[in-house]
N, C-alpha and C positions, 0 to 999 in steps of 0.2 A: 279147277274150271278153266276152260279155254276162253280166250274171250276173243272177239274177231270185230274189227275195224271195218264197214263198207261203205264207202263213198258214194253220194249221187243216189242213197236207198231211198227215197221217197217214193218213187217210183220205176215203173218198167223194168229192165232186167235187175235193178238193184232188189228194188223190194223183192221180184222172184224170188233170186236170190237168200234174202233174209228170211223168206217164209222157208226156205229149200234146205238150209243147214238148221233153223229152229226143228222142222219133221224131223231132219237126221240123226240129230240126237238131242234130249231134253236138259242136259246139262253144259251146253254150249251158251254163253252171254255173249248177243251181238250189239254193238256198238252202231247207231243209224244216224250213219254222217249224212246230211241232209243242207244244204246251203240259205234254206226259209224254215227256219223251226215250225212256221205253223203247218206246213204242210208234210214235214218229218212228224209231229205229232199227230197228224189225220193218217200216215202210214202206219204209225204203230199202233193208233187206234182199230183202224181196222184190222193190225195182227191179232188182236185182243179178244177183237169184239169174235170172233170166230175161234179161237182157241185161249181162253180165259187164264188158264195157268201161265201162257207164254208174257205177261205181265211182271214176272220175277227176270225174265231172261232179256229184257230189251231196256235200253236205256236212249236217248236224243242224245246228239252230238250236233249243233251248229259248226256247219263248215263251209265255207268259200272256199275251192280248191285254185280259185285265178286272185285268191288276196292271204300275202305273206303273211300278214298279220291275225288274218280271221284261221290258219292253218296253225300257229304259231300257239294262239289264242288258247284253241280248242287242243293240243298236247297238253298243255299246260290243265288246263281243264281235266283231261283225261287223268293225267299224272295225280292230282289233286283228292281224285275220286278212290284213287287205289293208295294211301300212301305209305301204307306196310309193306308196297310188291314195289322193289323195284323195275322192274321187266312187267308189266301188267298181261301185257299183250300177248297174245298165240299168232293171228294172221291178219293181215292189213289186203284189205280189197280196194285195188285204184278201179272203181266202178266207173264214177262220173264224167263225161267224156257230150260233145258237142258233137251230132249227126252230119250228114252229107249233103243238109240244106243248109248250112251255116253260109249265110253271104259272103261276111269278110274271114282272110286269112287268122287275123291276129288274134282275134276270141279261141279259134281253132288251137291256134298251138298253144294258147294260154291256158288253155283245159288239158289236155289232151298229151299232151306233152309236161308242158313247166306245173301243171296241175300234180301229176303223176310225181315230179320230181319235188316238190314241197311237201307234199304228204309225205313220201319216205322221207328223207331230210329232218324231217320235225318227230311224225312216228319211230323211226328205227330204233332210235336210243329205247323205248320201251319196247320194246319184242325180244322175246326171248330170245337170247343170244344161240343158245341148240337146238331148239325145233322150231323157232319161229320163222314163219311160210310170209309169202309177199306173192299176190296175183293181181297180175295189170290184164285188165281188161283192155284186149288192142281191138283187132279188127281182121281179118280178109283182105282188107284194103291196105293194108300194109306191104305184104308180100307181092298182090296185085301188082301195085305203085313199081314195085324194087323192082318186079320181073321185066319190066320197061324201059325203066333208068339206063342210061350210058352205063358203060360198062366201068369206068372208077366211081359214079355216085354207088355204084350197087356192089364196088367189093367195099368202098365206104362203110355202108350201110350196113354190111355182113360183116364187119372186123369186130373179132372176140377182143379184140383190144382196143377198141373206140373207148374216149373220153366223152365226158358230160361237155366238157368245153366247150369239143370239136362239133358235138350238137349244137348246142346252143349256138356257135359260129355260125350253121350251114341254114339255123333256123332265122336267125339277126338279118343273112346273104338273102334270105327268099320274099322278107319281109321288105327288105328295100332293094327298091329295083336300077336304084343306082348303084350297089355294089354288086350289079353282074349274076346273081346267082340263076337267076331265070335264063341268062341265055347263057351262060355259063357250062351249067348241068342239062340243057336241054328240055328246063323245066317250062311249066303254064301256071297260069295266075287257077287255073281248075285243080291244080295238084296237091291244092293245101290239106285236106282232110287224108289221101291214102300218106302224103308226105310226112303229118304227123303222129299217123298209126305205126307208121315204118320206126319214124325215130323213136317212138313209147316202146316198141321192140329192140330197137337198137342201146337205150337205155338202159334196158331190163339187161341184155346183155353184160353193162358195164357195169351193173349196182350187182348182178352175182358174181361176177369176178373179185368184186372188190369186199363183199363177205360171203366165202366162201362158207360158212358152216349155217347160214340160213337158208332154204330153197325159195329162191326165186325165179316166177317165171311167165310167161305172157300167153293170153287164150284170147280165140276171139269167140264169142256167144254163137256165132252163125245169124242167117238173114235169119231176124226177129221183129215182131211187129210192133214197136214202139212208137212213144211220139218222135224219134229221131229219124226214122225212117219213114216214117205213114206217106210224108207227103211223097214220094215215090208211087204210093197209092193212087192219092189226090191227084196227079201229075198223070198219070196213063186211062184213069177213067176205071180202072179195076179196082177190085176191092184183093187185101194184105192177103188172104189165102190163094185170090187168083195167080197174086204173084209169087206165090211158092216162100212166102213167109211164116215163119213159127211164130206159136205164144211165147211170150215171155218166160213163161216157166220153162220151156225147152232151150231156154240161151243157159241154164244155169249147168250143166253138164259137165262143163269142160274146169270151169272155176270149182266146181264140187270138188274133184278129180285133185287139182294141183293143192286144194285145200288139207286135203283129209288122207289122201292114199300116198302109200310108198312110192317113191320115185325115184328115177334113174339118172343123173347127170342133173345139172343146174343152168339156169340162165336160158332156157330153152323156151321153143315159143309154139304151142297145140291149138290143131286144129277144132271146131265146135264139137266134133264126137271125142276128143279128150285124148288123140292121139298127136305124138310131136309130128310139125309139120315144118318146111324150111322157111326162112326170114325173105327168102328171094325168088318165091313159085306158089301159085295157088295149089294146093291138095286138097282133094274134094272127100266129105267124110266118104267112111268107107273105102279111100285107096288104102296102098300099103303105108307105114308108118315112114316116117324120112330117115337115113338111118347116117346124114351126113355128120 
Protein backbone atom coordinates (compact mmCIF):
# COMPACT_ATOMS: atom_id res chain seq x y z
CA UNK A 1 0.00 0.00 0.00
CA UNK A 2 1.37 3.43 -0.64
CA UNK A 3 0.96 5.76 1.90
CA UNK A 4 1.41 9.58 1.21
CA UNK A 5 2.12 12.52 3.69
CA UNK A 6 0.14 16.09 2.88
CA UNK A 7 0.76 18.92 4.75
CA UNK A 8 -1.63 22.03 5.39
CA UNK A 9 -4.72 19.13 4.26
CA UNK A 10 -7.53 20.61 6.23
CA UNK A 11 -8.37 22.60 3.69
CA UNK A 12 -8.33 24.34 0.09
CA UNK A 13 -5.81 22.84 -2.18
CA UNK A 14 -4.64 20.21 0.42
CA UNK A 15 -7.92 18.76 1.12
CA UNK A 16 -8.54 18.82 -3.03
CA UNK A 17 -5.80 17.18 -3.13
CA UNK A 18 -6.61 14.22 -0.59
CA UNK A 19 -9.97 13.80 -2.02
CA UNK A 20 -7.98 13.70 -5.77
CA UNK A 21 -5.61 10.67 -5.10
CA UNK A 22 -8.30 8.94 -2.60
CA UNK A 23 -10.83 8.96 -6.30
CA UNK A 24 -7.33 7.84 -7.97
CA UNK A 25 -6.96 4.82 -6.50
CA UNK A 26 -8.80 2.96 -3.60
CA UNK A 27 -5.73 1.42 -2.00
CA UNK A 28 -3.78 4.52 -1.55
CA UNK A 29 -3.45 5.58 2.67
CA UNK A 30 -3.20 9.31 3.07
CA UNK A 31 -1.71 10.78 5.94
CA UNK A 32 -3.69 14.58 6.75
CA UNK A 33 -1.00 16.60 8.14
CA UNK A 34 -3.13 19.32 9.58
CA UNK A 35 -1.59 21.94 12.25
CA UNK A 36 -5.46 22.01 14.58
CA UNK A 37 -6.41 18.40 14.91
CA UNK A 38 -9.89 19.63 15.31
CA UNK A 39 -10.17 20.96 12.08
CA UNK A 40 -8.01 18.08 10.25
CA UNK A 41 -10.65 15.75 11.88
CA UNK A 42 -13.74 17.97 10.41
CA UNK A 43 -11.65 17.47 6.95
CA UNK A 44 -11.64 13.82 7.05
CA UNK A 45 -14.96 13.92 8.43
CA UNK A 46 -16.29 15.30 5.69
CA UNK A 47 -14.13 12.86 3.35
CA UNK A 48 -16.14 10.21 5.01
CA UNK A 49 -19.22 11.46 5.29
CA UNK A 50 -19.47 11.52 1.21
CA UNK A 51 -17.52 8.33 0.46
CA UNK A 52 -17.98 6.01 3.69
CA UNK A 53 -15.36 3.26 2.70
CA UNK A 54 -12.54 6.04 2.39
CA UNK A 55 -12.62 5.79 6.39
CA UNK A 56 -9.91 2.66 6.23
CA UNK A 57 -7.71 4.91 3.96
CA UNK A 58 -7.29 8.26 5.93
CA UNK A 59 -5.66 8.66 9.25
CA UNK A 60 -4.89 12.62 11.37
CA UNK A 61 -1.55 13.74 11.54
CA UNK A 62 -1.08 16.92 13.86
CA UNK A 63 1.46 19.03 12.53
CA UNK A 64 3.02 22.51 12.84
CA UNK A 65 5.13 22.96 9.85
CA UNK A 66 6.93 26.50 11.55
CA UNK A 67 7.52 24.27 15.18
CA UNK A 68 10.63 21.78 15.07
CA UNK A 69 9.38 20.13 17.57
CA UNK A 70 5.57 19.60 16.57
CA UNK A 71 7.44 18.26 12.97
CA UNK A 72 9.68 16.21 14.85
CA UNK A 73 6.87 14.94 17.11
CA UNK A 74 4.47 13.90 14.43
CA UNK A 75 7.61 11.48 12.55
CA UNK A 76 8.07 9.96 15.47
CA UNK A 77 4.30 9.47 15.63
CA UNK A 78 4.08 8.38 12.08
CA UNK A 79 7.07 5.93 12.65
CA UNK A 80 5.25 4.50 15.83
CA UNK A 81 2.04 3.72 13.64
CA UNK A 82 3.92 1.53 11.13
CA UNK A 83 6.60 -0.34 13.29
CA UNK A 84 7.15 -3.46 11.02
CA UNK A 85 7.95 -0.89 7.81
CA UNK A 86 10.92 0.66 8.11
CA UNK A 87 10.50 3.08 5.21
CA UNK A 88 6.44 3.52 5.73
CA UNK A 89 6.14 6.22 3.46
CA UNK A 90 5.66 6.39 -0.62
CA UNK A 91 5.16 10.41 -1.09
CA UNK A 92 5.55 13.48 1.28
CA UNK A 93 3.25 16.68 0.07
CA UNK A 94 4.91 20.07 1.35
CA UNK A 95 1.25 21.46 0.79
CA UNK A 96 0.99 24.01 3.69
CA UNK A 97 2.31 27.36 2.76
CA UNK A 98 1.14 31.23 3.85
CA UNK A 99 -0.73 33.30 0.91
CA UNK A 100 0.16 36.78 -0.56
CA UNK A 101 -1.77 38.57 2.29
CA UNK A 102 0.63 37.60 4.72
CA UNK A 103 1.62 41.12 6.42
CA UNK A 104 5.09 40.20 7.96
CA UNK A 105 8.06 38.69 6.14
CA UNK A 106 8.98 36.20 8.90
CA UNK A 107 5.78 33.74 9.17
CA UNK A 108 6.39 33.81 5.19
CA UNK A 109 9.48 32.11 5.22
CA UNK A 110 8.88 30.20 8.27
CA UNK A 111 6.05 28.24 6.25
CA UNK A 112 6.92 28.35 3.24
CA UNK A 113 10.37 27.80 3.14
CA UNK A 114 11.93 26.39 6.71
CA UNK A 115 8.35 24.60 6.82
CA UNK A 116 9.23 22.69 3.65
CA UNK A 117 12.65 22.14 4.94
CA UNK A 118 11.55 20.37 8.44
CA UNK A 119 9.17 18.32 7.05
CA UNK A 120 11.81 16.51 4.69
CA UNK A 121 14.43 16.62 7.26
CA UNK A 122 12.18 14.59 9.79
CA UNK A 123 10.03 12.71 7.00
CA UNK A 124 12.85 11.56 4.60
CA UNK A 125 14.35 8.80 6.77
CA UNK A 126 10.79 7.08 6.26
CA UNK A 127 10.30 7.17 2.47
CA UNK A 128 11.11 4.67 0.49
CA UNK A 129 14.61 4.84 -0.44
CA UNK A 130 13.54 3.64 -4.62
CA UNK A 131 10.39 5.17 -5.41
CA UNK A 132 9.80 7.36 -2.82
CA UNK A 133 8.40 10.89 -4.49
CA UNK A 134 8.61 14.44 -2.66
CA UNK A 135 6.27 17.33 -4.13
CA UNK A 136 6.73 20.94 -2.71
CA UNK A 137 3.87 22.89 -3.59
CA UNK A 138 5.62 26.36 -4.62
CA UNK A 139 3.89 28.91 -6.64
CA UNK A 140 4.16 31.10 -10.00
CA UNK A 141 5.41 33.58 -7.84
CA UNK A 142 8.62 31.96 -7.68
CA UNK A 143 9.81 32.32 -11.15
CA UNK A 144 7.86 35.70 -11.44
CA UNK A 145 10.07 37.02 -8.43
CA UNK A 146 13.51 35.36 -10.21
CA UNK A 147 12.55 36.80 -13.65
CA UNK A 148 13.20 40.49 -11.90
CA UNK A 149 15.96 39.78 -9.64
CA UNK A 150 19.48 41.31 -10.56
CA UNK A 151 21.20 39.30 -12.61
CA UNK A 152 23.52 37.24 -9.57
CA UNK A 153 20.42 36.92 -7.18
CA UNK A 154 18.71 35.05 -10.14
CA UNK A 155 21.73 32.70 -11.38
CA UNK A 156 21.81 32.36 -7.35
CA UNK A 157 18.55 31.24 -7.25
CA UNK A 158 18.93 28.88 -10.43
CA UNK A 159 22.40 27.09 -9.32
CA UNK A 160 21.85 23.22 -9.53
CA UNK A 161 24.35 23.44 -6.87
CA UNK A 162 22.94 25.71 -4.20
CA UNK A 163 23.20 24.63 -0.60
CA UNK A 164 20.45 24.76 2.23
CA UNK A 165 23.05 27.16 3.97
CA UNK A 166 23.30 29.50 1.42
CA UNK A 167 19.37 29.86 1.58
CA UNK A 168 19.02 29.96 4.73
CA UNK A 169 21.86 33.02 4.54
CA UNK A 170 20.17 34.93 1.83
CA UNK A 171 16.70 34.34 4.00
CA UNK A 172 18.60 35.46 7.84
CA UNK A 173 20.02 38.83 4.94
CA UNK A 174 16.27 39.79 3.93
CA UNK A 175 14.99 39.40 7.33
CA UNK A 176 17.28 41.94 8.70
CA UNK A 177 17.63 45.03 7.23
CA UNK A 178 20.85 45.87 8.73
CA UNK A 179 22.73 43.17 6.95
CA UNK A 180 22.11 44.78 3.58
CA UNK A 181 20.16 42.22 1.77
CA UNK A 182 17.36 44.59 0.54
CA UNK A 183 19.58 47.02 -1.01
CA UNK A 184 22.07 44.72 -1.54
CA UNK A 185 19.92 42.40 -4.20
CA UNK A 186 17.82 45.16 -5.21
CA UNK A 187 15.20 43.58 -3.11
CA UNK A 188 11.60 45.31 -1.18
CA UNK A 189 10.18 44.62 1.98
CA UNK A 190 6.90 43.38 -0.82
CA UNK A 191 9.31 40.56 -2.15
CA UNK A 192 8.78 38.24 0.70
CA UNK A 193 6.07 35.67 -0.49
CA UNK A 194 7.50 35.35 -4.46
CA UNK A 195 11.18 35.37 -2.58
CA UNK A 196 10.25 32.40 -0.64
CA UNK A 197 8.37 30.41 -3.39
CA UNK A 198 11.75 31.04 -5.40
CA UNK A 199 13.80 29.68 -2.53
CA UNK A 200 10.99 26.33 -1.73
CA UNK A 201 12.14 25.93 -5.55
CA UNK A 202 15.65 26.58 -5.05
CA UNK A 203 15.67 23.98 -2.30
CA UNK A 204 13.79 21.33 -4.07
CA UNK A 205 16.77 21.81 -6.24
CA UNK A 206 19.26 20.98 -3.68
CA UNK A 207 17.40 18.04 -1.63
CA UNK A 208 17.35 16.23 -5.35
CA UNK A 209 20.75 16.46 -5.98
CA UNK A 210 21.41 15.28 -2.78
CA UNK A 211 19.21 11.90 -3.12
CA UNK A 212 19.30 11.24 -6.21
CA UNK A 213 17.33 7.84 -6.45
CA UNK A 214 14.03 9.64 -4.93
CA UNK A 215 12.15 12.11 -7.35
CA UNK A 216 11.78 15.20 -6.16
CA UNK A 217 10.13 18.17 -7.43
CA UNK A 218 8.22 21.56 -7.14
CA UNK A 219 4.56 22.42 -8.96
CA UNK A 220 2.71 25.24 -8.47
CA UNK A 221 -1.40 24.67 -8.23
CA UNK A 222 -2.14 27.81 -10.54
CA UNK A 223 -4.44 30.92 -9.62
CA UNK A 224 -6.81 28.97 -7.31
CA UNK A 225 -9.49 30.22 -5.14
CA UNK A 226 -8.50 29.69 -1.73
CA UNK A 227 -8.55 31.44 1.59
CA UNK A 228 -4.90 32.33 0.70
CA UNK A 229 -5.85 34.19 -2.13
CA UNK A 230 -9.60 35.36 -1.76
CA UNK A 231 -8.66 38.39 -0.45
CA UNK A 232 -7.39 39.62 -3.81
CA UNK A 233 -11.11 38.97 -4.38
CA UNK A 234 -12.14 41.17 -1.44
CA UNK A 235 -9.48 43.80 -2.40
CA UNK A 236 -10.71 44.55 -6.30
CA UNK A 237 -14.57 44.27 -5.53
CA UNK A 238 -14.80 41.11 -7.81
CA UNK A 239 -15.75 37.99 -7.16
CA UNK A 240 -12.56 34.66 -7.60
CA UNK A 241 -14.13 33.60 -10.93
CA UNK A 242 -14.16 37.35 -12.24
CA UNK A 243 -10.63 37.09 -11.50
CA UNK A 244 -9.85 34.14 -13.57
CA UNK A 245 -9.40 31.86 -10.52
CA UNK A 246 -9.98 28.14 -10.25
CA UNK A 247 -11.64 25.70 -7.70
CA UNK A 248 -9.49 24.14 -5.68
CA UNK A 249 -9.93 20.89 -7.20
CA UNK A 250 -8.22 22.24 -10.33
CA UNK A 251 -4.82 23.31 -8.37
CA UNK A 252 -4.37 19.42 -7.84
CA UNK A 253 -3.10 18.59 -11.46
CA UNK A 254 0.22 19.11 -11.47
CA UNK A 255 0.88 17.50 -7.68
CA UNK A 256 -1.14 14.28 -9.20
CA UNK A 257 1.31 14.21 -12.02
CA UNK A 258 4.86 14.51 -10.06
CA UNK A 259 3.00 11.96 -7.59
CA UNK A 260 1.98 8.98 -9.45
CA UNK A 261 3.30 9.22 -13.26
CA UNK A 262 6.73 8.29 -14.89
CA UNK A 263 9.16 11.08 -14.98
CA UNK A 264 11.85 12.50 -16.77
CA UNK A 265 14.90 14.10 -14.72
CA UNK A 266 14.66 15.22 -10.98
CA UNK A 267 14.69 18.24 -8.99
CA UNK A 268 12.70 20.03 -11.55
CA UNK A 269 10.09 22.64 -10.98
CA UNK A 270 6.03 22.24 -13.29
CA UNK A 271 3.91 24.42 -14.26
CA UNK A 272 -0.23 24.11 -13.02
CA UNK A 273 -1.01 22.03 -16.22
CA UNK A 274 1.96 19.56 -15.03
CA UNK A 275 4.32 20.45 -17.48
CA UNK A 276 8.23 21.33 -16.51
CA UNK A 277 8.49 25.01 -16.48
CA UNK A 278 11.83 27.21 -15.64
CA UNK A 279 12.79 28.50 -12.00
CA UNK A 280 13.49 31.98 -13.67
CA UNK A 281 10.28 32.96 -16.27
CA UNK A 282 6.73 32.57 -16.02
CA UNK A 283 5.30 29.83 -18.56
CA UNK A 284 1.88 30.15 -19.06
CA UNK A 285 -0.17 26.60 -19.15
CA UNK A 286 -0.36 25.54 -22.52
CA UNK A 287 3.03 27.05 -23.79
CA UNK A 288 5.67 24.65 -24.99
CA UNK A 289 7.34 22.65 -22.09
CA UNK A 290 10.99 24.39 -20.84
CA UNK A 291 13.39 22.19 -22.29
CA UNK A 292 16.43 24.03 -20.37
Amino acid sequence: MQRILVTGANKGIGLALVRAILERDDTVFVIVGSRDSARGKAAIDSLVEARPHWAEQLVLLELDVTSTESVENAAAHLRSKFPEERTPLYGIVNNAGIGLGSAQPTPVFEVNVRGVQRVCEAFLPLLDPKDGRIVNITSAAGPKFVSECPEDLRQFLTDDTIQWSSLERLMDEYLDPAKGALEGHGLRNSDAYGLSKACANSYTLCLAREHPNLSINACTPGWIDTDLTRYHAEASGKSPTELGMKPASEGTRSALYLLFEELEGNGRYYGSDAVRSPLDAYRAPGDPPFQG
